[in-house]
Structures are given as C-alpha cells and as structure tokens.
NUVEX-381424 format. One record per residue (C-alpha): residue in three letters; x negated, y, z. Coordinates in steps of 0.5 Angstrom, whole numbers, padded with zeros to 4 digits, always signed. Each point is the difference from the previous one (the first is absolute). Layout:
% residues N
ALAXYZ...
//
This chain:
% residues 688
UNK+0069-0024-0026UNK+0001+0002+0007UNK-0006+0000+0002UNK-0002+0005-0005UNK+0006+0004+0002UNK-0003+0001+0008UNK-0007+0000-0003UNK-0001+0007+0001UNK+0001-0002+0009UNK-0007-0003-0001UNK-0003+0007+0000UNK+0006+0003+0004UNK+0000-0003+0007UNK-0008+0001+0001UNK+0001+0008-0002UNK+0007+0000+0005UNK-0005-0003+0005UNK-0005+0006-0001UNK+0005+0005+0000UNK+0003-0003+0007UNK-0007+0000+0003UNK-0001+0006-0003UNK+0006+0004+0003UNK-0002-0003+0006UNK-0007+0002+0000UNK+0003+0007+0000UNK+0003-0002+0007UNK-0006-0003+0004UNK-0002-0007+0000UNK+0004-0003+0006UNK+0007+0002-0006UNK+0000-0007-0003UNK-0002-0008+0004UNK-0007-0001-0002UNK-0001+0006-0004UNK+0004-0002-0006UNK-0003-0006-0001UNK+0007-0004+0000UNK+0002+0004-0006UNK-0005-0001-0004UNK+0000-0007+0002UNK+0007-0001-0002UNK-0001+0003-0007UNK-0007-0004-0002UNK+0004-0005+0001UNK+0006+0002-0003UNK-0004+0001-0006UNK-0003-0007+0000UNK+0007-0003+0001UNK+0002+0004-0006UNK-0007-0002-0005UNK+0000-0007+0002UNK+0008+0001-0003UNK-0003+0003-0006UNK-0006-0005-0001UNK+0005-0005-0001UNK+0005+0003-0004UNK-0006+0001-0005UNK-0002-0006+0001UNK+0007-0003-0002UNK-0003+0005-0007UNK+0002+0006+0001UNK-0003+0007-0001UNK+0002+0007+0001UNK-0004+0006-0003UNK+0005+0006+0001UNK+0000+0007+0000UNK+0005+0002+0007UNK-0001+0007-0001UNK-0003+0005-0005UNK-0003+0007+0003UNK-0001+0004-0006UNK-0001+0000-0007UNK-0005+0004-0005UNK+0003+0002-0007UNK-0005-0005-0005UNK-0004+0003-0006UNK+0004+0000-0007UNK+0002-0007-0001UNK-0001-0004+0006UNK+0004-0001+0006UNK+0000+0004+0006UNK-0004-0001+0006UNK+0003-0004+0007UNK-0003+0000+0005UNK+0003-0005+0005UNK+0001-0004+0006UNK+0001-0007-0001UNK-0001-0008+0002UNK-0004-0005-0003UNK+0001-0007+0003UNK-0004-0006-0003UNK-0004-0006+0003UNK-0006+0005+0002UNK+0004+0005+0003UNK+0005-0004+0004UNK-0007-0005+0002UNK-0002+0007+0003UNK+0005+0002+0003UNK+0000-0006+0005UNK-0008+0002+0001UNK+0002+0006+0001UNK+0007-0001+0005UNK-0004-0005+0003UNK-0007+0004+0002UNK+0004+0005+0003UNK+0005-0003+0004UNK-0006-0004+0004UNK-0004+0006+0000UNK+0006+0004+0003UNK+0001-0006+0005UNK-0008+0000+0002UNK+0000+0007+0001UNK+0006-0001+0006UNK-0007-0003+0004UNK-0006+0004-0004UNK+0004+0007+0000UNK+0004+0000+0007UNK-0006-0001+0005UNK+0002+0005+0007UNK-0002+0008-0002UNK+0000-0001-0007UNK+0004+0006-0003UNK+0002+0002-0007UNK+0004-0007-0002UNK+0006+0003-0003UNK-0005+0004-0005UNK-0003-0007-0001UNK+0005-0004-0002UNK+0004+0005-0004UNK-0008-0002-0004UNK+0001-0006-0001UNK+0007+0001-0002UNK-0002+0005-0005UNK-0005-0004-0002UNK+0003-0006-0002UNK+0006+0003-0003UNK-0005+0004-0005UNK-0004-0007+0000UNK+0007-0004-0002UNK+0001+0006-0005UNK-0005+0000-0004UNK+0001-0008-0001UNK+0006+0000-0003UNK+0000+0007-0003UNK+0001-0001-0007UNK-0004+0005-0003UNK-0008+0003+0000UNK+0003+0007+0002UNK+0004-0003+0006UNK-0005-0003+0002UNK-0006+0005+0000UNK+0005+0004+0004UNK+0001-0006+0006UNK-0008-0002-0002UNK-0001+0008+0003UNK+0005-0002+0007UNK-0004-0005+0001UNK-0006+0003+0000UNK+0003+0006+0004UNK+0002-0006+0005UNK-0006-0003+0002UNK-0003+0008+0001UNK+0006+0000+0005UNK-0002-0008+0003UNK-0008+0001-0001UNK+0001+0007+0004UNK+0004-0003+0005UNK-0004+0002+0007UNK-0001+0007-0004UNK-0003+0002+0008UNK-0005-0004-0001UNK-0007+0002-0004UNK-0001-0006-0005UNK+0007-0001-0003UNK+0002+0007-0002UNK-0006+0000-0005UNK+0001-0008-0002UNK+0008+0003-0003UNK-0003+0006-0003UNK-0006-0005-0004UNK+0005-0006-0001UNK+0005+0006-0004UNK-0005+0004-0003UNK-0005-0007-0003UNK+0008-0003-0002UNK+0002+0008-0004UNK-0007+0000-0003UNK+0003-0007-0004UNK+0007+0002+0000UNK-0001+0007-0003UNK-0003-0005-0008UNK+0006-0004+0002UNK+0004+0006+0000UNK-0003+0001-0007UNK+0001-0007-0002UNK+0008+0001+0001UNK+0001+0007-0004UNK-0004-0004-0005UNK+0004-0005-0001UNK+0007+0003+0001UNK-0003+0005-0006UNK-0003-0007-0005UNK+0006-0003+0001UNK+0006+0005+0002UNK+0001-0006+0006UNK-0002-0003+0006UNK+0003-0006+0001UNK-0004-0006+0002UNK+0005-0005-0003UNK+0005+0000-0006UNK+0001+0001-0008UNK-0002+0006+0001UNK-0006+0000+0006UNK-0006+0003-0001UNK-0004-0007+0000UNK+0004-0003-0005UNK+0000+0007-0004UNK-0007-0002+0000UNK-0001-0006-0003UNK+0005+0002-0006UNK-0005+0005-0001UNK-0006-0004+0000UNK+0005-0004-0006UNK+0001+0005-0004UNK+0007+0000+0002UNK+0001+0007+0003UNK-0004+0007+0000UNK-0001+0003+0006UNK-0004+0007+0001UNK-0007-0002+0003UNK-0003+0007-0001UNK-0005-0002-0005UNK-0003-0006+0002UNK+0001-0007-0001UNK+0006-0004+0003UNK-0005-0004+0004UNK-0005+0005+0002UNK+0006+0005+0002UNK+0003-0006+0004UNK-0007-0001+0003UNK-0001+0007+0003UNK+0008+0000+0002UNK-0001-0006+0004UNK-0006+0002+0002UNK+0002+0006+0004UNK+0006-0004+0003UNK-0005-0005+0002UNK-0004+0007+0004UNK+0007-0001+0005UNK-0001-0007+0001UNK-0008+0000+0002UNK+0002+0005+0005UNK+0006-0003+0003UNK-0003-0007+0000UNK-0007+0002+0003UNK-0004-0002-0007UNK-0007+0002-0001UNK-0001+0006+0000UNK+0006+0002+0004UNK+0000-0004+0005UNK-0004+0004+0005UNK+0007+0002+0004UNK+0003-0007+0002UNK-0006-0002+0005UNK+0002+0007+0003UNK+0007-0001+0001UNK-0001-0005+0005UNK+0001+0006+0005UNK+0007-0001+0000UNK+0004-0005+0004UNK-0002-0008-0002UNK+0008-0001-0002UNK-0001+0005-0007UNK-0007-0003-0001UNK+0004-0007-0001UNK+0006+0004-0003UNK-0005+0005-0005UNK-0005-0006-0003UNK+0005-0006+0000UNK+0006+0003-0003UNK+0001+0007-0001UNK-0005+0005-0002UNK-0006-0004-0002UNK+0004-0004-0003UNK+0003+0004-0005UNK-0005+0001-0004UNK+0000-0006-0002UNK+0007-0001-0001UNK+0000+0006-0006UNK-0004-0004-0003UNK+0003-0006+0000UNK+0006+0004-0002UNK-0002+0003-0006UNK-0004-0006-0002UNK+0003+0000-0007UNK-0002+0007-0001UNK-0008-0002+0003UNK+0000-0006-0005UNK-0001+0003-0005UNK-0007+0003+0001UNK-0005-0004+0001UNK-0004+0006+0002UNK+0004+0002+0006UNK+0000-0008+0002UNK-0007+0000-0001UNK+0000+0006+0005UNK+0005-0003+0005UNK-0004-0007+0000UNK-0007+0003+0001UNK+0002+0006+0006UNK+0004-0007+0003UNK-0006-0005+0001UNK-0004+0007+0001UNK+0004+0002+0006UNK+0000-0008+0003UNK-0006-0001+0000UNK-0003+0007+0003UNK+0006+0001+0005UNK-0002-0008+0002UNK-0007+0003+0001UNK+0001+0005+0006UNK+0005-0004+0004UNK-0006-0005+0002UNK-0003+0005+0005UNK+0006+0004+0002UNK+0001+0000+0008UNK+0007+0001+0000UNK+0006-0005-0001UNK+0005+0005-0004UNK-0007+0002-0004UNK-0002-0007-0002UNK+0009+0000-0002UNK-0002+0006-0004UNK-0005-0001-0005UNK+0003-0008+0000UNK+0007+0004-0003UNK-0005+0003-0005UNK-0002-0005-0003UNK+0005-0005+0000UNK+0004+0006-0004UNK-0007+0000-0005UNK+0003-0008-0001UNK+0007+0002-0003UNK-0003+0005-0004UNK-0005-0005-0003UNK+0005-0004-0001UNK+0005+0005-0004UNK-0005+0003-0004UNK-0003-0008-0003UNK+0007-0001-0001UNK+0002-0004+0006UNK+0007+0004+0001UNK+0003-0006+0005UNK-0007-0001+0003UNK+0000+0007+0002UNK+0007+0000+0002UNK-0001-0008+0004UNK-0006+0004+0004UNK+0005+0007+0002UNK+0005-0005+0003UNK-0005-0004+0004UNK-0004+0006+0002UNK+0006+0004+0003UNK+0001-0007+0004UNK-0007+0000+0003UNK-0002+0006+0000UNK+0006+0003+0004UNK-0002-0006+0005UNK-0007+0001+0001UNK+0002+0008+0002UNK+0006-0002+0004UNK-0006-0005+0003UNK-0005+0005+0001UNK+0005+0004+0004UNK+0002-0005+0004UNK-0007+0000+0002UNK-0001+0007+0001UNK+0007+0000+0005UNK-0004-0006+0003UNK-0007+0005+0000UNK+0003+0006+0003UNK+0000+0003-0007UNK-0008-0002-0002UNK+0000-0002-0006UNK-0009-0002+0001UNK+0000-0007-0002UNK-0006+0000+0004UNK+0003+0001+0006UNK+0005-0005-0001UNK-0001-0008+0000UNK+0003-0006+0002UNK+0007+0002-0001UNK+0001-0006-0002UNK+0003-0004+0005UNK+0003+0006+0004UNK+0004+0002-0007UNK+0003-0006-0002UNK+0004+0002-0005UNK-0003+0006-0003UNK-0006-0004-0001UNK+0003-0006-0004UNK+0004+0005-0004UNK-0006+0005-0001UNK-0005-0007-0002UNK+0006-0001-0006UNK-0001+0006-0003UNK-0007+0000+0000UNK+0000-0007-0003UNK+0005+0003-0005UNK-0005+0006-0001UNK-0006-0003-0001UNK+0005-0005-0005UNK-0003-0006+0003UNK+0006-0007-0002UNK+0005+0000+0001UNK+0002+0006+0003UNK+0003+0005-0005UNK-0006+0005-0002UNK-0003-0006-0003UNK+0005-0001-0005UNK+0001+0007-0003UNK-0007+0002+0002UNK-0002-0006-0005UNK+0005+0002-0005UNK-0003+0008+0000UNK-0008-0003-0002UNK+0003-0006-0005UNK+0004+0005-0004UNK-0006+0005+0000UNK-0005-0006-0001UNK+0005-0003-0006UNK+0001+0006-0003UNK-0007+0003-0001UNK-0002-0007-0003UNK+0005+0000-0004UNK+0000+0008-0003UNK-0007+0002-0005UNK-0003+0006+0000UNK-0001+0004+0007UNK+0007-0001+0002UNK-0002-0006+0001UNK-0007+0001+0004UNK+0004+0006+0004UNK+0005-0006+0002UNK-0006-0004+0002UNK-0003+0005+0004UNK+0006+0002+0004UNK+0001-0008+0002UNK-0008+0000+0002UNK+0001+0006+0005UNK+0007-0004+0002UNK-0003-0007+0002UNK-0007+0004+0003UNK+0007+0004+0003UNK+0002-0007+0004UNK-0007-0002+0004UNK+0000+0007+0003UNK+0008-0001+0002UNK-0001-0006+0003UNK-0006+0003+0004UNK+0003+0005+0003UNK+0007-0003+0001UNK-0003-0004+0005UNK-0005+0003+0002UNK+0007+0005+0003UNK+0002-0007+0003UNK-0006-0002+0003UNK-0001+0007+0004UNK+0007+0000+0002UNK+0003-0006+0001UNK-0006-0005+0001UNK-0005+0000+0005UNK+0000+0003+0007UNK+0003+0006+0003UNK-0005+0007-0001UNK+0003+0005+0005UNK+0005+0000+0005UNK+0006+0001-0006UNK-0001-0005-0003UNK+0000-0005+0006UNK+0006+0003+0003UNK+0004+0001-0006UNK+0007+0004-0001UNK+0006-0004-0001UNK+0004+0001-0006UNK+0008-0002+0000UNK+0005-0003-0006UNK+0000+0006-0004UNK-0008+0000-0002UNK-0001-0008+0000UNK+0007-0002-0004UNK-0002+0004-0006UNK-0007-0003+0001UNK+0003-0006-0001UNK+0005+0001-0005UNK-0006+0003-0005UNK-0005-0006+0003UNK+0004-0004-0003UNK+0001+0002-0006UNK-0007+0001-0001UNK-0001-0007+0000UNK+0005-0002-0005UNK+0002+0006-0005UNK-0005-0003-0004UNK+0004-0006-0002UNK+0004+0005-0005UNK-0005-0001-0005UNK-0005-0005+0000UNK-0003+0000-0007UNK-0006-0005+0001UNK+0005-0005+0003UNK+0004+0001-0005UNK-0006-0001-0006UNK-0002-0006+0004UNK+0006-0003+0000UNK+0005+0001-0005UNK+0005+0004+0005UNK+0005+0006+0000UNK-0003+0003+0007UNK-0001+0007-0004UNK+0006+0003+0003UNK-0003+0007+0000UNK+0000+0000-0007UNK+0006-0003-0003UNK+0003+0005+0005UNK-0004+0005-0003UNK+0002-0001-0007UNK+0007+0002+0002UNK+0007-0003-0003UNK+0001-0001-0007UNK+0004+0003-0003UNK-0001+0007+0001UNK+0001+0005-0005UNK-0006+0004+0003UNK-0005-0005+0003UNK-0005+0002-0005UNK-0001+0006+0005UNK+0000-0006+0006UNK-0003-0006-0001UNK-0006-0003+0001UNK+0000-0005-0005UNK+0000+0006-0005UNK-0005+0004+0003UNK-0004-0006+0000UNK+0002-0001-0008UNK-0002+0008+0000UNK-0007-0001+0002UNK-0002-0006-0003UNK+0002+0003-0007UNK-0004+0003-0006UNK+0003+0008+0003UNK-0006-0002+0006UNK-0004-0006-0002UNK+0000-0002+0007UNK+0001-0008+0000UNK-0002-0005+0006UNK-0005-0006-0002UNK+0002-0008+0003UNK-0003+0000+0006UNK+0002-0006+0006UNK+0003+0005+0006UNK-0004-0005+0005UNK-0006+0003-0001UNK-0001+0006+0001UNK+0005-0001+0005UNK-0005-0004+0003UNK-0006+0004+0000UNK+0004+0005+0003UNK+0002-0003+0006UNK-0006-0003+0001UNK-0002+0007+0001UNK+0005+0002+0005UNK-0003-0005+0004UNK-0007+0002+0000UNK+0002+0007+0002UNK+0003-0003+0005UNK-0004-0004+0002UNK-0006+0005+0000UNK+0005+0003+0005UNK+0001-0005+0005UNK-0008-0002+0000UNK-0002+0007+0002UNK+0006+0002+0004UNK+0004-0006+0001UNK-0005-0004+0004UNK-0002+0003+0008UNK-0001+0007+0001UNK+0001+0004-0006UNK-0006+0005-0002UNK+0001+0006-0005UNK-0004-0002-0005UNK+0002+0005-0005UNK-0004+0004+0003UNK-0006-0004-0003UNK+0001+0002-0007UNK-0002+0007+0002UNK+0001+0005-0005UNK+0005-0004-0003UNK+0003+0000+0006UNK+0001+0007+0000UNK+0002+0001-0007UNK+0006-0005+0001UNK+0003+0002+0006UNK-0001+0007-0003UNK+0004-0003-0006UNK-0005+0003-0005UNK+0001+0006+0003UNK+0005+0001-0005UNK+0004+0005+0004UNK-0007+0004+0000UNK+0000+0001-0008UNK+0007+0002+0000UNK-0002+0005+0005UNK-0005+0003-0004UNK+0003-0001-0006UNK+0006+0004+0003UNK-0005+0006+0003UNK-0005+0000-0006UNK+0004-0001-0007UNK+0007+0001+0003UNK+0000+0006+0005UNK-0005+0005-0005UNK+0005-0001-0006UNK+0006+0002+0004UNK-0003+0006+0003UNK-0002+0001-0007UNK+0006-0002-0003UNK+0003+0006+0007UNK-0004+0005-0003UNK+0001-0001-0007UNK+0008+0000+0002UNK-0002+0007+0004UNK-0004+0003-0004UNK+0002-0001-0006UNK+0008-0002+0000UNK+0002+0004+0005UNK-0004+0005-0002UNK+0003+0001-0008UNK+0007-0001+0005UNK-0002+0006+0005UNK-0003+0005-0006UNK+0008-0001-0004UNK+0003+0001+0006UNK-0004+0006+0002UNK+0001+0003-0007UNK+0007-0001+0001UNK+0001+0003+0008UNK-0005+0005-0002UNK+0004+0002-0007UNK+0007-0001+0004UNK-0002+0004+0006UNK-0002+0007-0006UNK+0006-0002-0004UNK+0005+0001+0007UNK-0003+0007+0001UNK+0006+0001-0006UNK+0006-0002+0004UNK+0000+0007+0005UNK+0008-0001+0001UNK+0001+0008-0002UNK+0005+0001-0007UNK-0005+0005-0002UNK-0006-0004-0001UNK+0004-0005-0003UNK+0003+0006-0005UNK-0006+0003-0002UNK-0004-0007-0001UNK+0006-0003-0005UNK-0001+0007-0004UNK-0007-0001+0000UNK+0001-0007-0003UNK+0004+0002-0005UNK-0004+0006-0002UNK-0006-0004+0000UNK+0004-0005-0004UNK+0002+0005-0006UNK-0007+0002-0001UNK-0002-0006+0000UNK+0006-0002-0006UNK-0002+0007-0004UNK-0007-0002+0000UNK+0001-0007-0003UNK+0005+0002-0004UNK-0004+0006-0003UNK+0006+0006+0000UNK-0005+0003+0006UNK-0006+0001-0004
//
C-alpha cells in the first residue's frame, strides 16, 4: 500500500526538523524566524498528514509489520536459527490510532509554543524546538516500531528528551536538578526493562510483537504444549511472570506508577508546551502503550495482570490525594496525569485492553488541553502559576476559560464529556471482572476498583477546586485583574482540543449502547482489527480478550448492568465537585486544607516519598557501592596489580640479559648448552 511505503516519513520529518533547529542552534538564535518553530510545525503536521492516510489505509483492512532493515545478525545455537536484530514497522489499529494522538499533540504543541515560548528576551529557541523535534520523532518511533529492542531504544530517547526539555532553563536552579531526577527515577525502571528485553530475546530467540513467529504468540503455543521453549528452569508461566515483570519495571518509571512517579511533579520545571507534550501523549504515555502493545504476551499471566491492576488503582488513588492541596496549577495537572495514568493501568491489568486504550485517547486530548490551558493562564500571570493569586479570570479569558472548563469536566468525567466514558469503561472492566474471577485474583481485582472509584471524589474535588481558584470569583492581585493578553496560536489549539474534549468520548459509548441495543462501540470493533489477517492473533482485542477469558488465566467477567456502576461513579464525581464549589466556589475562597493540620503536611509533602527514597539512597544504596568500590580496590584491583607486578618485576630482571654485546650472548648460549648436556647425561645415567 502506499501509505505503508511513506510510513517511515512519519518518524523522518519531526527528526529533519531537529536536525535544522539543531544546525541553527549552532549559529544563534536569530538564523531561523521564530527559532525554527516553522520547521517543526510544517513537519508535525506532515506527520499528521501522513497518520491519518495510514489510519484509513488500515481502516480499509490493512496491516503492515515488516523489517526495513537488518543491522546485524548473531550466529544461533546448534539447530536454531540465528539471531536478527532489526528495524521494522508495525501498522495496525493501535499503532495507526496512536500516531494521530501523537502527530496531532505535537503539532498543537509546537503551534502554542510560537505564544509560550517566544515572549521578548527568551533565548535558546533553537535548542527548544530541535527537543521537541527529537522528542516527537522518538515518540512516533517507538509507536510504530516493530520489535521490543527497538522499541527500548526509542523508549531510551525519549527519555533522553524530556531530560534535554525538562532541563530546558538549565541558568536557573530548579529545572537542571528536576531533568537529572526525571532521567535517573526513569533508568531506575529501564535498567529491569533492559533486563526484561535480553530475557525475552534469549526465551524466544525474538522480539516481534506481532507474527507466527512473535514472542506473544510463541507463548501462548507454550502454554498449549505446542512448542518448547527455554525457560531457564521454571515453569512456563512463572518465567513469563518474572519476564513481564521486568519489563513492566520500565513502564512504571515511564509512566509515573507508585513508586516511581516521584519525578513527574518535578518536571514541571520545564516549559508548560513539553509539560502538555510529556504527560499527553509522549513519555508518560508511553508506558502504557507497551503494555498495550504486548498484551498478548501479558495475557497469559495472571500474576503480572494482578500486579498491573493493584500498582494502577494504587497509584490513582494516592496520586488523587496529593493534588487536593497543591497551591500551583501545573501541580495539581501533575499529580492529576499520575492518577489518570493509574486508571489505564487498572484497566490492562483487569482485563479491560480497550477501556485502557479508550482512556489514553481521551487523556491525550484533555490533558494536552488543560497544560496548554494552564500556560495560557501563566503567559496571562506573568509566569505565576499560584493559583492563589489569580481568580476571576473568567471573564477577561474568555476563550481559554470555556476551553479549560471542557477539559475539567472531561477530567473529573462528568456526562457527557469524553472522561466520562472511558473512565466508566476503566472501573467497569475492573468491577466485572473481579466479581467474575474466583480466588485472590478476583479480590485484587476488587480491591484495585475500590481504590479507582474512592480515586473519582478526590478527582472531581480538586479539578475544580483548580477551576474555582483560577477562573471564578474576583481577581487577588493586580495580575489577575489586568491580564496579559494571548494571540491565535495559543487560543486556536485550546479550541481544537476543547472540542475534542467534549465529543471523543462518543467513540465508545458501551453504557449506551448495553442500554439500547446499539452499535456505537466504535472503538472496539476498531480495535479488533480487519479480518482476515494471517497474523492478527498477535493484534486483536477480541482475541485477547478471548485469551484471558480462557482456562490459561481464569479470569472471567460476571453479567453486570453497566449503568450501575457508571451511575454510582458519576455521582461521585459530582459530589467531589460539589464539596469544591461549596468551599471555594461561593464568595471569597479560604484555604481550608489548612485545617486538616498534620495531614496537610503530609499531602503537600506527598507522603514524603522523595524523603524515603533519599534515605534509601544514602542509608542502603551509598554504604553498599563504597563497599562494592572498596571490595573492587582491594580485592580485584588487588589479585590484578600483584600479577602485573610479578610480571613487571620478572620482566624488568629478565631484560638485564639483553646487553646488546655478541660476547655476553656467546657465553651465555655455551652456558646453555653446557648445562643442558649435564643435565641429559644425568637423566640418561651415562654420567654417573
């Protein structure tokens, strides 16, 4: 097809735009208009262009997985093939469904920043745009990659750009220690998924996510009797357990789960446009999308789903918790990002794959909207970002207020907005399913939906206490009653993005469709894929969902009327919003967080997790590596330096003998000599 064929321009442009900003980086800032914001803006949308032409093009039931090239190959063990490692694209209804999100986020955040980023003064824009050049071409390229090595190697450039974006105002104090936090909390995770990656390439000999011959395939046909593979000594499922485990280490960094999500309220240090562009659709997201795009290798062990579904719930629930007193607008967003991507985890690990991918397209629509929203009310602020400061921004912002509340109300999933939809879909997948599965499973299950619907009041307190304190009310300093103004390129992708706020839920609409007796789950017939295709076992939804609903998991859903639960969820939305408006809604708003007194404290110091892991680090991780360095020194360095002593001290007595006079050479051969017919008389007995 040819939109396969120009497929790879998808990754190509944002990369050739990085490459310009770069190259003009090097010559000043004043080489290229605007910094080199056109470039990347003519790119990301090239990519978009170029996604939704792939979108169809798998919508007209086509798929493409092909390696485009090989760079190298290892010699295999006796009777097995040798090992490729390769480059390759993988377009299907999830990859293609990303690549919009992607494309789409990104060309609204490059067009945003030319009002964020281009104030009078601000230096470094090259710099800044080749980021987000890189950054989205490693996003777009860990999407489509066909492979889990590839992938690791665009998952490790991603990092590497948000350290470069977060970082960006390196003169400053805060944001050079918030990229070095965000690169380290992130290696911490990718060091398992490393780990994760040489285990699977060395279980199955490959690392395709799709195909006959892909690893999730090779271990369902394992799990059958089927076929053999090498699992070290443990059993099949409990090998692939641990395997999935450590891969999952890499997504709980990427995507800010407990207990690594310590970095993502730090990075706010960086400029608002690669907040909305890290937490909406590039590097938090990505977490989630490898799950997503292995399912069929983590369907297969209840375990790990277990894992998945209880660090999900967990992280939602707490993350909820701190942003009920944060004081700033990007931290409230922050700790909201957290827990809404604690929801997608939930959702994959109960079972519910299209809930979970339902909730990463909304999110990547309202959370993109509510940073760019936030800036648009920090550019109005003079750059604060206290929402104790502002108020009554309602009527002088207009447009940005109308598209914020859009994506509050689709944040706190309030009817009909679109996080009303996929949140639902997220709790009813958990609900169905742990009442459905026997054993402790099932409670897990149970337990991860109690702490996703407790998760749903704290949401819909503070979202709008974030509303009430900016918007409503009247202005609390001289900022906020004289506002700077914001131009097109700020307000035309709060308007694109409010919009879709409001209607993308529409694409799956399972209550109403239960209800009813109607085909409106778009989503999910999207994501079962076109018929027909040799390997869509490797792809489909329906069939992972036939997968864990198998005896190979034992996980089943029970009958359960999805307006029930749905119901009791949106009422508690509204009661969260409710308490919000009756304590900072109605006259002059008091901080009455500030009566919960120790608890306070503790929220706002987000359970003093960064403490612990300091402790952690100077207390176990520091004595340990000084006693790991002075084992190394002592001990290894010590067996090293005595061999290569005794052979400096042999060679510097055995160089004595070359003197370089014929003489001394003669005598010492009729030495030898001498000495060695003695020493043959002897042994042969004629001398004695």
């Amino acid at each position: 097809m040819a939109a396969f064929d120009y497929a790879p321009a998808i990754v190509l442009l944002p990369f050739v735009s990085f490459l310009v900003s770069l190259g003009a980086a090097l010559y000043g800032d004043d080489v290229l208009p605007k910094g080199g914001a056109l470039a990347g803006i003519v790119a990301t949308a090239g990519s978009l262009i170029l996604s939704l032409w792939v979108f169809f093009t798998v919508s007209a039931g086509n798929v493409y997985n092909q390696t485009i090239y090989t760079w190298t190959t290892g010699a295999g063990a006796a009777g097995e093939e040798a090992l490729e490692l390769t480059f390759g694209l993988l377009l299907d209804p999830l990859s293609s469904m990303m690549l919009i999100i992607v494309s789409l986020v990104a060309l609204l955040v490059h067009v945003f920043s030319l009002g964020y980023m281009n104030d009078e003064g601000e230096t470094g824009l090259p710099r800044y745009y080749a980021g987000l050049g890189l950054f989205s071409a490693s996003m777009l390229g860990f999407v489509v990659a066909h492979n889990i090595l590839m992938a690791f190697m665009f998952f490790e450039l991603v990092g590497l750009c948000s350290f470069l974006l977060i970082g960006f105002w390196f003169r400053e104090p805060g944001p050079p220690s918030a990229a070095k936090k965000a690169f380290l909390v992130t290696r911490f995770g990718d060091y398992f998924f490393l780990v994760g990656v040489v285990a699977i390439f060395a279980t199955f000999g490959t690392g395709r996510f799709a195909g006959a011959e892909s690893f999730p395939v090779l271990a369902e046909e394992v799990l059958a009797g089927e076929v053999a593979v090498n699992t070290f000594g443990f059993a099949p499922t409990t090998w692939f357990t641990v395997v999935g485990l450590l891969v999952l280490g890499g997504v709980i960094g990427k995507s800010a789960q407990f207990p690594l999500h310590t970095w993502l309220p730090d990075a706010m240090e960086g400029p608002t446009p690669v907040s909305a562009l890290i937490h909406a659709a590039t590097m938090v997201a990505a977490g989630v999308y490898l799950v997503a795009r292995m399912y069929g290798f983590y369907a297969v062990s209840p375990t790990a789903l277990a894992v998945i579904a209880l660090v999900g719930g967990f992280t939602a629930l707490v993350a909820a918790t701190m942003g009920v007193v944060k004081r700033e607008i990007k931290q409230v967003l922050a700790y909201s990002t957290i827990s809404q991507y604690g929801y997608m985890m939930l959702a994959l690990g109960a079972g519910g794959y299209v809930a979970a991918t339902f909730h990463l397209l909304t999110h990547a629509f309202f959370k993109a909207l509510l940073f760019l929203g936030a800036g648009s009310v920090i550019i109005a602020m003079h750059h604060n970002e206290n929402m104790w400061d502002m108020g009554g921004l309602k009527d002088r912002m207009p447009v940005t207020y109308w598209t914020f509340l859009s994506g509050s109300l689709a944040l706190a999933g309030i009817i009909p907005f679109a996080g009303f939809w996929s949140k639902d879909e997220v709790l009813y997948e958990a609900l169905v399913h742990g009442l459905g599965t026997d054993g402790g499973l099932g409670t897990i299950f149970l337990v991860a939906y109690a702490f996703g619907l407790l998760a749903v009041f704290f949401t819909g307190f503070y979202t709008f206490r974030m509303v009430f304190l900016t918007f409503h009310g009247d202005a609390r300093t001289g900022q906020a009653r004289d506002p700077e103004g914001v131009g097109w390129n700020v307000k035309g992708p709060l308007a694109v993005l409010g919009v879709l706020a409001a209607v993308t839920g529409f694409v799956n609409m399972t209550p109403v469709a239960d209800l009813f007796d109607l085909d409106i789950e778009y989503l999910h017939r999207w994501l079962e894929g076109p018929e027909g295709v040799e390997f869509m076992s490797a792809l489909s939804a329906h069939h992972y969902l036939e997968l864990l609903e198998s005896d190979v998991t034992g996980i089943h859903a029970a009958e359960l009327d999805p307006l029930i639960p749905g119901g009791v969820s949106l009422l508690l939305a509204l009661a969260g919003v409710g308490l919000a408006y009756a304590l900072y809604g109605r006259g002059e708003p008091e901080e009455y967080t500030a009566k919960l007194g120790g608890v306070q404290d503790l929220l706002y110091n987000n359970y003093y997790q960064d403490e612990y892991q300091v402790a952690i680090a100077e207390r176990v991780v520091l004595p340990l590596s000084r006693a790991a360095d002075k084992f190394d020194q002592s001990g290894v360095d010590g067996v090293v330096n005595g061999v290569s002593s005794v052979s400096l001290f042999s060679g510097s007595r055995v160089r004595r003998v070359q003197t370089g006079l014929v003489s001394n050479y003669a005598a010492l051969v009729t030495l030898g000599l001498t000495v060695l017919l003695v020493a043959f008389g002897i042994y042969g007995g004629w001398l004695l």
